[in-house]
N, C-alpha and C positions, 0 to 999 in steps of 0.2 A: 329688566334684563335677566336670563339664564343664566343660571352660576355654567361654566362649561361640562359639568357634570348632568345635569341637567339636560344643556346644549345636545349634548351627546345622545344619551337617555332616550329626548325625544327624538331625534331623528332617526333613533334606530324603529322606536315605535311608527312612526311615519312610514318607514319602510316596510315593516312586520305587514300593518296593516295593507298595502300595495302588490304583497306578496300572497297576504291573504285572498287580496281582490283576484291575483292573478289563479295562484291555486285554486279558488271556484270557478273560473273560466272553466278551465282545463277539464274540470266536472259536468259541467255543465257541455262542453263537445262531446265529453261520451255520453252523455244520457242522452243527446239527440244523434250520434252513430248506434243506438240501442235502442230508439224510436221510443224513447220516452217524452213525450215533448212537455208534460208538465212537469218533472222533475225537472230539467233541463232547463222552464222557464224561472221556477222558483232559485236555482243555482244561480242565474244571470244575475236575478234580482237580489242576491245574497253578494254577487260579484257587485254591484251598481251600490249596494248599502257600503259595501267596503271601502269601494273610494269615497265615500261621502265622510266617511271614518276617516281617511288617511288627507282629505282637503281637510276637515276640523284640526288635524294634526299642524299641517301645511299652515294655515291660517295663524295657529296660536304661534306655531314657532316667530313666525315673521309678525306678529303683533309685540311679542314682548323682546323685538328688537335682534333675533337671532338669524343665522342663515340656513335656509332648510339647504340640506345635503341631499343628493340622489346615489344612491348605491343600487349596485346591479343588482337586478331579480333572478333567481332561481329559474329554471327551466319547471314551467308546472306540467302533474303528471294526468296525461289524457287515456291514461286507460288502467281497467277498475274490473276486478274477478265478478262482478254483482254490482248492482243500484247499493244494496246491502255497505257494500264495500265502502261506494263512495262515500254513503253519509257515514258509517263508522269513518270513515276518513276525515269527513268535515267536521263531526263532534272532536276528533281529536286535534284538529287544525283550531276552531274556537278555544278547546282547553289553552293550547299552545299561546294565545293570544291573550287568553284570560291571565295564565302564568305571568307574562310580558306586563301587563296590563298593572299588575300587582306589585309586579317586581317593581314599574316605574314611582307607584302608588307610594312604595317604600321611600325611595331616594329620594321621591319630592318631599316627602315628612321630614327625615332626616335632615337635608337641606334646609328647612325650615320656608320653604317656597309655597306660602300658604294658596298662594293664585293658583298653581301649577296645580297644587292639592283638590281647592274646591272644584277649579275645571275638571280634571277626572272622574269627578264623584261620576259624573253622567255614562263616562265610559264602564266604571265598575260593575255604574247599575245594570247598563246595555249588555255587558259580558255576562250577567245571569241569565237574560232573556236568550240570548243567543243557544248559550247551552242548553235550557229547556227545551228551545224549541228546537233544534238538531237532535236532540236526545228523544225528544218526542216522534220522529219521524223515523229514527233507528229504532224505538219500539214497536211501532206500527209495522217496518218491515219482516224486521223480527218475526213479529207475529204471523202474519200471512203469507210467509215462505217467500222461496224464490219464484216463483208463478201462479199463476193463477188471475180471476177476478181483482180478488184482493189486491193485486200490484196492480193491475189497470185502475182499481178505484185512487187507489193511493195517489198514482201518479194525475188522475182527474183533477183530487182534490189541490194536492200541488200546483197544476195548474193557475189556479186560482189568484196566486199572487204574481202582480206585476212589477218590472224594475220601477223604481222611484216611489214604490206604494208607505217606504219609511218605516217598515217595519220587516221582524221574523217573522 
């Protein structure tokens, strides 16, 4: 069972994560009203990893005996100065998460919730890969401007990943 601090804790995290899922949505309609379709597809699939994050949450709450909570989501934001934009947007939506993610990391220790702890380890490690790879996609744009080939190759290569493919 969840100490209630804990209880809490996670469901906020549960939601963080649903919020997250939703925020990439939102990214993912502007990169397809900006004819990007492979950014747009990698978004989706960034949205599709996110609930898959927020059902492990869902899951664990209600395994160690807790009641998962539903709190309202935020209206997510579907329009973006630039692609540029969006993923500085995303890298700081990931930070945001990771924050979360560390904060919970803490409380579980403290608590002394060793199960709560080692389950996270997986989250921590996923919150590196996240940020590298949204960071990696802000450098690339970076690089080759707002126009150009360069942005058509980018978003090709984006393309590339599909929802459910389990990874950044």
């Amino acid at each position: 069972m969840l100490t209630k601090n804990v209880e809490s804790a996670m469901n906020d995290q549960f939601q963080q994560e649903l919020q997250s899922a939703y925020v990439y949505l939102g990214m993912s309609a502007y990169a397809e009203s900006e004819s990007f379709p492979g950014m747009a597809e990698w978004l989706r699939a960034q949205w599709d990893e996110e609930l898959l994050h927020a059902m492990k949450f869902y899951t664990f709450i209600v395994d160690r005996g807790s009641l998962v909570e539903f709190k309202t989501l935020d209206a997510a934001p579907n329009k973006y100065e630039s692609v540029l934009d969006v993923f500085e947007s995303a890298l700081d939506n990931e930070r945001k998460v990771t924050k979360s993610i560390n904060e919970l990391y803490e409380l579980v220790a403290n608590e002394k919730d060793f199960a709560s702890q080692a389950w996270l380890d997986w989250f921590a490690t996923e919150q590196v890969e996240e940020e590298k790879s949204v960071g990696q996609i802000v450098d690339d744009l970076r690089r080759v401007g707002g126009a150009g080939e360069g942005l058509y190759l980018i978003d090709r290569a984006l393309g590339g990943r599909s929802t459910g493919d389990g990874g950044a």
